[in-house]
MMTF fields as JSON, N, C-alpha, C and O atoms, coordinates in Angstrom:
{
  "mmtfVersion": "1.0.0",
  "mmtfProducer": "UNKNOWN",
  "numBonds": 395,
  "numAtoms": 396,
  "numGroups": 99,
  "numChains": 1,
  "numModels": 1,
  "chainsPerModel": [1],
  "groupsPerChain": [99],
  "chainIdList": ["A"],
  "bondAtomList": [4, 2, 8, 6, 12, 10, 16, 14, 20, 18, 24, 22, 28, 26, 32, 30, 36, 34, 40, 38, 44, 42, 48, 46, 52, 50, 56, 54, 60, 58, 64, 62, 68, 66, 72, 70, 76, 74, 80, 78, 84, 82, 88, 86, 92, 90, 96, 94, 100, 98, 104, 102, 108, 106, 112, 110, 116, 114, 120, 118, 124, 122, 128, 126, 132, 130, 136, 134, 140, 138, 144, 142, 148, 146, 152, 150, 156, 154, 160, 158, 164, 162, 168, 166, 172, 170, 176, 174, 180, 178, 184, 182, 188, 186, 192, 190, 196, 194, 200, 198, 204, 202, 208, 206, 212, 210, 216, 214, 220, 218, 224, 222, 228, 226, 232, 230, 236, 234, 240, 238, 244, 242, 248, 246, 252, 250, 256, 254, 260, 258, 264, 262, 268, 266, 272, 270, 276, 274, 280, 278, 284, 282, 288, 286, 292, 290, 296, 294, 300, 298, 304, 302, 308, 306, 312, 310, 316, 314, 320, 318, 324, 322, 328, 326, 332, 330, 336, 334, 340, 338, 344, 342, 348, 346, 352, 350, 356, 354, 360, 358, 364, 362, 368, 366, 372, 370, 376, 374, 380, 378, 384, 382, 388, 386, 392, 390],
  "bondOrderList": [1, 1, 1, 1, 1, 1, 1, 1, 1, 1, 1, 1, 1, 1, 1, 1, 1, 1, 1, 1, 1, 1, 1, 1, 1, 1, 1, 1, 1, 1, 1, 1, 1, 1, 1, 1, 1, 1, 1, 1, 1, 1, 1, 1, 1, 1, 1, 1, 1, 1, 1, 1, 1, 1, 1, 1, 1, 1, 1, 1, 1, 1, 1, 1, 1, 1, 1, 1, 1, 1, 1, 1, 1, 1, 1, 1, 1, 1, 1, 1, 1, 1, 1, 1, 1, 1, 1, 1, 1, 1, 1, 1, 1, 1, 1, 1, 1, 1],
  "groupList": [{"groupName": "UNK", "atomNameList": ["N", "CA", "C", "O"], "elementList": ["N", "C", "C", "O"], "formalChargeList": [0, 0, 0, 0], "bondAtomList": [1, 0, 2, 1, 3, 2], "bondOrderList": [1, 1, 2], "singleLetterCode": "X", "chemCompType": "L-PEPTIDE LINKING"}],
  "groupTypeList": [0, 0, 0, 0, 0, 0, 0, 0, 0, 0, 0, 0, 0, 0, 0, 0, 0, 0, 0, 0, 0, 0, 0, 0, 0, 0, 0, 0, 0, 0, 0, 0, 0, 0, 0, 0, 0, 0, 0, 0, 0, 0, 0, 0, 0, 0, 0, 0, 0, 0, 0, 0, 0, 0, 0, 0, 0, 0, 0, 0, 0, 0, 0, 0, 0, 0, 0, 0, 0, 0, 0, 0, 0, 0, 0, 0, 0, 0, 0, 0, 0, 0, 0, 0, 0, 0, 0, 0, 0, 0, 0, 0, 0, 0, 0, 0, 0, 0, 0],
  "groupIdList": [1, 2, 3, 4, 5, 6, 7, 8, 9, 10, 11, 12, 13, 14, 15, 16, 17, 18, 19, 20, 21, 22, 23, 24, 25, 26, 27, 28, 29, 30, 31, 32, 33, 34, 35, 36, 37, 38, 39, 40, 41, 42, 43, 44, 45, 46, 47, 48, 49, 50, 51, 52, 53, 54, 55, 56, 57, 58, 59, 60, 61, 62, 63, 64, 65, 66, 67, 68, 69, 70, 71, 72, 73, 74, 75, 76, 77, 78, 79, 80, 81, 82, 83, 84, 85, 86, 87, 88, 89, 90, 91, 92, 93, 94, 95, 96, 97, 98, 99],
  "secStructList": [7, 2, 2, 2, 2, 2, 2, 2, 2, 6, 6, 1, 7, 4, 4, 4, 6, 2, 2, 2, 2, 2, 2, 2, 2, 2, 2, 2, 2, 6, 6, 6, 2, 2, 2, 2, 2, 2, 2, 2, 2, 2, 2, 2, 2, 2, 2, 6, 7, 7, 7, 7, 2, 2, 2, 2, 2, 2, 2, 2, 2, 2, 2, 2, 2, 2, 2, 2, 2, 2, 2, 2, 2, 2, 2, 2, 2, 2, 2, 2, 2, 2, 6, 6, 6, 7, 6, 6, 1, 7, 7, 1, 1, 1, 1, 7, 1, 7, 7],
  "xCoordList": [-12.759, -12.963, -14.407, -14.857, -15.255, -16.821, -17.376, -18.158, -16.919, -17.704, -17.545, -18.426, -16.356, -15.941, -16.785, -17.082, -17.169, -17.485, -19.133, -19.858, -19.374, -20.681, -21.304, -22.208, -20.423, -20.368, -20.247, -20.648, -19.718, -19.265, -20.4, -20.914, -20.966, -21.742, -23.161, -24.109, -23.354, -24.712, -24.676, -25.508, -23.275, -23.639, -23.717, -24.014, -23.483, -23.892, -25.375, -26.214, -25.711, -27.154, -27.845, -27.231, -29.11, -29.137, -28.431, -28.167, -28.245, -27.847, -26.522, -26.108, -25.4, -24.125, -23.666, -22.454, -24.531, -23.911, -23.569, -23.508, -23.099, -22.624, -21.255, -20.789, -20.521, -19.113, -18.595, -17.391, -19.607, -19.094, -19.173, -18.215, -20.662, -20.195, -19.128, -18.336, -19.086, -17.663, -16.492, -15.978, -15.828, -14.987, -15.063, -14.011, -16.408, -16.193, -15.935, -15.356, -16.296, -16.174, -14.426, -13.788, -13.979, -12.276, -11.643, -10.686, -12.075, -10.929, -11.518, -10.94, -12.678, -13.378, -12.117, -11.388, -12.048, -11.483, -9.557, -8.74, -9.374, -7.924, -7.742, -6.665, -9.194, -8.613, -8.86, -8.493, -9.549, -9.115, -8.133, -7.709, -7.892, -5.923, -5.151, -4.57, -5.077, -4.48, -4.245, -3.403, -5.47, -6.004, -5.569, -5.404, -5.245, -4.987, -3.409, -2.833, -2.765, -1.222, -0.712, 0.42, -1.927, -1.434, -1.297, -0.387, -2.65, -2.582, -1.201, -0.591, -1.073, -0.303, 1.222, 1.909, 1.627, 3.043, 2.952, 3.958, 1.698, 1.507, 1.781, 2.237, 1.313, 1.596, 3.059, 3.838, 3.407, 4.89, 5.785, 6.458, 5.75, 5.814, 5.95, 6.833, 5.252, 4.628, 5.335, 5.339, 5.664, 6.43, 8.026, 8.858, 8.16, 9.768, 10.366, 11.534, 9.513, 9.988, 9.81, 8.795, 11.024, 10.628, 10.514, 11.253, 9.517, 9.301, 10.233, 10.851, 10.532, 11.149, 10.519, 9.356, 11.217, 10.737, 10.136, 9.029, 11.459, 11.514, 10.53, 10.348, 9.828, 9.366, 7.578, 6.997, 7.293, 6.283, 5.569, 4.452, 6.912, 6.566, 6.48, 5.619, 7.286, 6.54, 5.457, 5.059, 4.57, 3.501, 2.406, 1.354, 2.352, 1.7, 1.562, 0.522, 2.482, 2.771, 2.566, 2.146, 2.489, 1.675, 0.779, 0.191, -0.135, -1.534, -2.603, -3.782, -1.359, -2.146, -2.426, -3.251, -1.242, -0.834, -1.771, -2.428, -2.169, -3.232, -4.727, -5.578, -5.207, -5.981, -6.36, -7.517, -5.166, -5.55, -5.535, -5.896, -4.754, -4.938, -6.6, -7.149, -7.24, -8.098, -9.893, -10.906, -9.424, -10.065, -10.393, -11.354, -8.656, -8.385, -8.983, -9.361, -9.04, -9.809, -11.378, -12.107, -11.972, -13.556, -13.964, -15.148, -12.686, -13.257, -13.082, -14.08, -12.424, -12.279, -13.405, -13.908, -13.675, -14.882, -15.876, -16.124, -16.666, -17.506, -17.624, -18.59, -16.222, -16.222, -16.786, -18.006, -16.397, -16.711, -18.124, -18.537, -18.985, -20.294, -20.778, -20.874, -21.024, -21.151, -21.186, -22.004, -20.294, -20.38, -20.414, -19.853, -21.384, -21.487, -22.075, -22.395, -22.242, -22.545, -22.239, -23.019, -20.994, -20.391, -19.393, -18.61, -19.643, -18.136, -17.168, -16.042, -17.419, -16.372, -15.801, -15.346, -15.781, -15.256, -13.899, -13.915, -12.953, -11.587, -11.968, -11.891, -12.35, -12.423, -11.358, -10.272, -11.368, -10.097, -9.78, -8.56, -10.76, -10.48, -10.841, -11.864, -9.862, -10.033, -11.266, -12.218, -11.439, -11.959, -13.62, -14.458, -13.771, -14.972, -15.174, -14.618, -16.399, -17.118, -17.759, -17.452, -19.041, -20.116, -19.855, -18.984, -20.587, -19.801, -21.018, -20.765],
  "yCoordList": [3.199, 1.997, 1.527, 1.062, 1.578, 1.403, 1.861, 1.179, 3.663, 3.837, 2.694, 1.943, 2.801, 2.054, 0.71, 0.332, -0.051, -0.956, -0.832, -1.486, 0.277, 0.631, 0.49, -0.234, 1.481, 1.648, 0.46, 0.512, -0.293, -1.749, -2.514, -3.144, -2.455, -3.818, -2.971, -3.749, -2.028, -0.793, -1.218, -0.911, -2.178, -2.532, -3.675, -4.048, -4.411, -5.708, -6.253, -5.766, -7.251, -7.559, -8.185, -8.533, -8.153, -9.029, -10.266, -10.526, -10.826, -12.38, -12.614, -13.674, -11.273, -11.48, -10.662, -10.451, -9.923, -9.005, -9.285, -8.555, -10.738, -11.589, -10.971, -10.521, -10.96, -11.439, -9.796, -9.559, -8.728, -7.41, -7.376, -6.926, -7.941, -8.109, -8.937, -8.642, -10.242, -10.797, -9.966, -9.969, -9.178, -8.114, -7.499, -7.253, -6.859, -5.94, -6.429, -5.777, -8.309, -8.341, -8.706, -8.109, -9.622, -9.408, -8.121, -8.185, -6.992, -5.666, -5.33, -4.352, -5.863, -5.377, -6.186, -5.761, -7.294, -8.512, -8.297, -8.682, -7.614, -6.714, -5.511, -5.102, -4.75, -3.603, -3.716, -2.893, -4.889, -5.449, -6.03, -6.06, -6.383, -7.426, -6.04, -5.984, -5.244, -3.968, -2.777, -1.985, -3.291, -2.822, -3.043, -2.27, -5.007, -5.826, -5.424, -5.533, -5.021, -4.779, -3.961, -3.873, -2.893, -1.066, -1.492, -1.247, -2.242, -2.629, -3.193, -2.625, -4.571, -5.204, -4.384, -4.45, -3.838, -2.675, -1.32, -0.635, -0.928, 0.062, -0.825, -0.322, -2.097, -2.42, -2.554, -1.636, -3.499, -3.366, -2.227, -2.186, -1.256, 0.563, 0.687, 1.313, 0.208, 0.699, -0.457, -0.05, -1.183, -2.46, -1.756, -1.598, -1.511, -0.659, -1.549, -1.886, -2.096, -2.386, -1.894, -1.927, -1.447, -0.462, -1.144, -2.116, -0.812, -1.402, -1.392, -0.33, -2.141, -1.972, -1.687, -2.085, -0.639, 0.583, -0.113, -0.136, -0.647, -1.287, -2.776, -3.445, -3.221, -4.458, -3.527, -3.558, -2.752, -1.822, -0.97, -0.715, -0.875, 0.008, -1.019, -0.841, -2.303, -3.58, -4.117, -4.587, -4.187, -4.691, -3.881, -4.511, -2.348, -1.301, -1.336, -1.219, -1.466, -1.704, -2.881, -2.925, -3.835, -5.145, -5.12, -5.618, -4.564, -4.898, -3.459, -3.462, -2.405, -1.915, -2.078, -1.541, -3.237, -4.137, -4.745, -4.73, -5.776, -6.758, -6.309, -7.109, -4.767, -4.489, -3.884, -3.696, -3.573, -2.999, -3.531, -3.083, -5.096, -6.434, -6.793, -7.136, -6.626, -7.26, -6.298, -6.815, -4.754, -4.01, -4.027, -3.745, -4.649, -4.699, -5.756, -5.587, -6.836, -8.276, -8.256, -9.112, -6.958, -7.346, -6.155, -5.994, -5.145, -4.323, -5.41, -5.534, -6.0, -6.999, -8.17, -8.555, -8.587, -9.376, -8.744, -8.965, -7.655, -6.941, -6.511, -6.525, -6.162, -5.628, -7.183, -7.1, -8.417, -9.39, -9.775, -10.674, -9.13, -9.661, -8.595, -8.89, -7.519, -6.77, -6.92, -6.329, -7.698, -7.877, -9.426, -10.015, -9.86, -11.743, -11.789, -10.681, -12.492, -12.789, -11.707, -11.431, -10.926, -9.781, -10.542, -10.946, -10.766, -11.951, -11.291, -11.78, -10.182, -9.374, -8.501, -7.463, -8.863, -8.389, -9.422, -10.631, -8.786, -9.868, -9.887, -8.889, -10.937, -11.765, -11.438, -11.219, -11.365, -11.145, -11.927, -12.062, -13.152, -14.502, -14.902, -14.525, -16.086, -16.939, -17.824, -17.921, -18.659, -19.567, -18.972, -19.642, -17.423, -16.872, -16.698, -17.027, -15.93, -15.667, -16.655, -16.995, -17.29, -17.564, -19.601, -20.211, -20.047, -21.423, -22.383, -23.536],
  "zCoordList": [7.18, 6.426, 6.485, 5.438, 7.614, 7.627, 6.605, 5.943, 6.168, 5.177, 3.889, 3.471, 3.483, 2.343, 2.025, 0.891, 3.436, 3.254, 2.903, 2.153, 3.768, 3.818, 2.057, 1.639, 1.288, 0.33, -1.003, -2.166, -0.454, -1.428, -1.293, -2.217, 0.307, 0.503, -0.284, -0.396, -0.647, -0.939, -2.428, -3.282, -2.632, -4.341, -4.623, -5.758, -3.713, -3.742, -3.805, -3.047, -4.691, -4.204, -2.592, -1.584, -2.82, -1.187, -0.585, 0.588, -1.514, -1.53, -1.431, -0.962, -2.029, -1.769, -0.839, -0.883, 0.332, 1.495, 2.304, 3.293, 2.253, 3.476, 3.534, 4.58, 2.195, 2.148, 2.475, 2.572, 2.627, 3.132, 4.058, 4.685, 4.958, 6.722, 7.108, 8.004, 6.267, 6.724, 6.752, 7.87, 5.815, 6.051, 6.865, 7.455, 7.403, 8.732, 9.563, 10.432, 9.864, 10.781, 11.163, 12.03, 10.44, 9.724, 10.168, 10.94, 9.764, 10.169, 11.422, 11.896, 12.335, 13.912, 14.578, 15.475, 14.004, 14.782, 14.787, 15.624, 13.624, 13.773, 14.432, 14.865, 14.525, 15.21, 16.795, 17.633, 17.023, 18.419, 18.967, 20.122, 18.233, 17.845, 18.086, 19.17, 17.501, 17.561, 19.219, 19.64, 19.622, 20.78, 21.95, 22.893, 21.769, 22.72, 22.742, 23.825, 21.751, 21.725, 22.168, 22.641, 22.003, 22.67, 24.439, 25.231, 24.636, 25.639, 26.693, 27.6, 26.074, 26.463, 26.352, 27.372, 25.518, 25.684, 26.344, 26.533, 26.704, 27.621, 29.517, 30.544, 29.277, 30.899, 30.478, 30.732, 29.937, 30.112, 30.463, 31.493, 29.495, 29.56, 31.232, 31.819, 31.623, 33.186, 34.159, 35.321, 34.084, 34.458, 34.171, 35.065, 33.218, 32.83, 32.047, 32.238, 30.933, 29.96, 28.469, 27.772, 28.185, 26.777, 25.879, 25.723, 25.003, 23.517, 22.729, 22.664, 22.15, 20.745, 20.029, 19.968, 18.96, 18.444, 16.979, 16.441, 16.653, 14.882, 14.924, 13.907, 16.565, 16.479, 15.747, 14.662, 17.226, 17.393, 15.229, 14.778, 14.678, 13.595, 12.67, 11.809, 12.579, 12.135, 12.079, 11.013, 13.447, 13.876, 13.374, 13.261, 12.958, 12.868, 11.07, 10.422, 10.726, 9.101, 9.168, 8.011, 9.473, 8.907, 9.001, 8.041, 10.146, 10.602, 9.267, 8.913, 8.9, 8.1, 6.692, 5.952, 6.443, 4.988, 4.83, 3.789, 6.392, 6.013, 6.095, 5.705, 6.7, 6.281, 4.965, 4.591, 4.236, 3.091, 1.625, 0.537, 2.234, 1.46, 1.314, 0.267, 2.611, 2.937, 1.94, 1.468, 2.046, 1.621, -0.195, -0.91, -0.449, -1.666, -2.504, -3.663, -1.85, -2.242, -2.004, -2.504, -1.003, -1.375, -2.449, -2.745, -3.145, -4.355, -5.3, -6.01, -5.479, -6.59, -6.628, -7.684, -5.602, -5.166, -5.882, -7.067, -4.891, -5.545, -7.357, -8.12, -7.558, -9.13, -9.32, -9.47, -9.363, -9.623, -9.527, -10.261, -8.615, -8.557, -9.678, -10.869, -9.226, -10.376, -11.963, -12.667, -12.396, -13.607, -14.098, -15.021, -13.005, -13.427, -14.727, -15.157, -15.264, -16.739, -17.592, -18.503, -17.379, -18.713, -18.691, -17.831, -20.512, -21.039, -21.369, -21.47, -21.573, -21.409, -20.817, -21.297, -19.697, -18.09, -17.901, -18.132, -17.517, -16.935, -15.546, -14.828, -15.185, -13.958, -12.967, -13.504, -11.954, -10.815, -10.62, -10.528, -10.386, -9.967, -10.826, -11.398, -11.291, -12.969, -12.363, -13.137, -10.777, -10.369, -9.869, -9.266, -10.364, -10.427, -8.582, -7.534, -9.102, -7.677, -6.928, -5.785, -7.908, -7.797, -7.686, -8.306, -7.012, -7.069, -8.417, -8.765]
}
């Protein structure tokens, strides 16, 4: 996903490359969230308490939903900066990019 972003924020102008480091920092800050979980069910594991399986494949499928929610909203962003003042571009967001 770095590249991707690498790649999005490489089309952005100077002025709007905030909102691609903000994303990285968004999916750093989940895949530490992610980290902290392996964690925390590996001591348990070791304590002798077994995971639940269907909680575990939940947590794994959401966390990759909301990163790919998250991936999904700064291509649309971007397509959006990209084509500021083309009137004939459909907007992603009716309420625009730009304030």
């Amino acid at each position: 996903m770095d590249k991707q972003i690498k790649e999005l924020q490489d089309q952005l102008r100077k002025e709007h490359k905030d909102v691609a480091k903000y994303t990285q920092h968004v999916l750093d800050a989940l895949d530490n969230l992610i980290n902290e979980h392996r964690k925390v069910v590996a001591s348990d594991a070791m304590a002798g308490i077994r995971p639940d399986g269907c909680e575990e494949h939940a947590f794994y499928t959401t966390m990759n939903d909301v990163k790919f929610t998250i991936m999904s909203e700064l291509r649309k962003t971007v397509d959006d900066f990209m084509h500021l003042g083309d009137k004939y571009h459909t907007k992603h967001y009716p309420d625009g990019v730009k304030e």
